[in-house]
C-alpha positions in Angstrom: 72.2 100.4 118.2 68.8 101.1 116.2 68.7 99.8 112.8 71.6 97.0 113.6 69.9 93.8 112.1 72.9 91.5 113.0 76.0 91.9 115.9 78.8 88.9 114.8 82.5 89.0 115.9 84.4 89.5 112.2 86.7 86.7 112.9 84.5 84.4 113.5 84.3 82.9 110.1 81.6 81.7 108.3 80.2 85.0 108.5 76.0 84.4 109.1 75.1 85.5 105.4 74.2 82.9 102.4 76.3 82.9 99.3 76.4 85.5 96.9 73.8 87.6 99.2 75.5 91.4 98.9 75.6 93.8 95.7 78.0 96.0 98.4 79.9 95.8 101.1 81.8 98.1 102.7 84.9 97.2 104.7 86.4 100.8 106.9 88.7 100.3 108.9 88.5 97.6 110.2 91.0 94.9 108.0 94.0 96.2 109.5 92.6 95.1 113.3 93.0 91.3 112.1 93.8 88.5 110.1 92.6 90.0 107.0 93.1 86.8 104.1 90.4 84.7 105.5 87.9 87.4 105.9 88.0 88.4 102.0 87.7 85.0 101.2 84.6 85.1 103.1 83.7 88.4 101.7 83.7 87.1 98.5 81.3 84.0 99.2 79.2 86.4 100.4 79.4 89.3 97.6 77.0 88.6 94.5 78.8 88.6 91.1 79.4 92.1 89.6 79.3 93.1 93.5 81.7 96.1 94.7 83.5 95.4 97.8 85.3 99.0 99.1 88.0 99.3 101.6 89.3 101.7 103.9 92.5 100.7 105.2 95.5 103.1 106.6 98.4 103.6 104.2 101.7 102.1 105.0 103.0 105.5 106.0 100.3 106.5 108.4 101.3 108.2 111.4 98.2 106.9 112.9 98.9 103.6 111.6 101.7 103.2 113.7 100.3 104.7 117.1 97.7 102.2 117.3 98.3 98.9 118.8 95.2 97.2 117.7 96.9 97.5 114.0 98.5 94.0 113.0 98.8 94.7 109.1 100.1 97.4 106.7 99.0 97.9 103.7 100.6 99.7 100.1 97.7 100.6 97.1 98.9 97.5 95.4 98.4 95.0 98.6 95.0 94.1 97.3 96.0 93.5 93.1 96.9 90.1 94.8 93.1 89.2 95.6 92.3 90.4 91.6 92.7 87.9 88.8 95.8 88.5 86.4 96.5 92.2 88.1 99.7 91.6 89.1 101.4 88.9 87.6 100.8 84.9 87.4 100.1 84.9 91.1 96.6 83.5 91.0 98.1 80.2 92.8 98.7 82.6 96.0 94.7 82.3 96.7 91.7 80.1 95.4 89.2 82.9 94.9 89.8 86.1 93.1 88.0 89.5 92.0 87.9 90.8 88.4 89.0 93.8 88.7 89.9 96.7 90.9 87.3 99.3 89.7 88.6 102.7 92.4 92.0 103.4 94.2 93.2 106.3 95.7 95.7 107.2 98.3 93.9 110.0 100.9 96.1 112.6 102.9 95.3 114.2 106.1 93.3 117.5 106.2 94.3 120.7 107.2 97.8 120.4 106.1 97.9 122.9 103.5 100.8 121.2 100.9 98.7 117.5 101.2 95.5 119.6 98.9 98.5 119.9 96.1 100.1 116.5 96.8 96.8 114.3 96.9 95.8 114.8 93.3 99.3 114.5 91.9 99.5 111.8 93.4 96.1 109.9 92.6 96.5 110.8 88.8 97.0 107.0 87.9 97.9 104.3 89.3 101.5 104.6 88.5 101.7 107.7 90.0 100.6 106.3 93.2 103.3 103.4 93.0 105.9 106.5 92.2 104.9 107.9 95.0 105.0 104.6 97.4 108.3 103.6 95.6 110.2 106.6 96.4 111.3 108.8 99.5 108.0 111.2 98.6 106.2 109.2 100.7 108.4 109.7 103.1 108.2 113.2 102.8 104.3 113.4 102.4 103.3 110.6 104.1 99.5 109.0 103.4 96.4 108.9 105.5 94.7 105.9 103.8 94.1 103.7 101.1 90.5 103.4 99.2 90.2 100.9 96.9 86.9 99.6 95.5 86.9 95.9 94.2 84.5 94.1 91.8 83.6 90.1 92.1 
């Protein structure tokens, strides 16, 4: 495609960029099509300090999440506090590399369903709204369309 510098299969790890190399990166919709742990890792080798990683993944209670067979993970607004340092708990054994801080999060409904134009920003308020909402049967009710979440190294 024009302006496509460099075609590389995701999985194939090391990705073909020197350390610390990216200020952004953007990651949509693509982590939920494979084994998603060893590509952040890369991600961060490659993403320069201060650097903003954002991801697009589906919300755990995606319709389309479910209908598409390609999908292997599922994923809740708190999946990636594990990959931030001291976010959730003394987990920071879990991995050996870890961003500062999660800098955006939001939980996005589908359009053109009248009620999800009320229910989106009630929900995004704070993040403890948004775990409300995951933790109880209103995501049941109002299920998600995706997760945003922006990430600084």
């Amino acid at each position: 495609m024009p302006g496509v510098d460099i075609v590389h299969n995701i999985q194939q790890l090391p990705l073909p960029f020197g350390d610390e190399e990216f200020d952004y990166i953007l990651c949509q919709d693509i982590l939920e099509h494979l084994e998603y742990i060893p590509v952040l890792k890369d991600i961060y080798r490659i993403l320069e300090p201060g650097g903003i990683l954002e991801i697009r993944v589906p919300h755990f209670t995606s319709r389309l999440n479910f209908i598409d067979p390609t999908h292997k993970k599922n994923f809740s607004i708190q999946t990636f506090q594990f990959f931030v340092k001291n976010s959730y708990g003394p987990r920071d054994y879990y991995f050996d590399f870890h961003f500062s801080n999660i800098i955006y999060s939001k939980i996005t409904f589908g359009k053109g369903i009248p009620y999800n134009y009320v229910i989106e920003p009630i929900v995004n308020i704070s993040e403890k709204t948004q775990i409300l909402f995951e933790a109880t049967f209103f995501s049941r009710i109002f299920p998600g369309n995706n997760i945003i979440i922006k990430i600084k190294k």
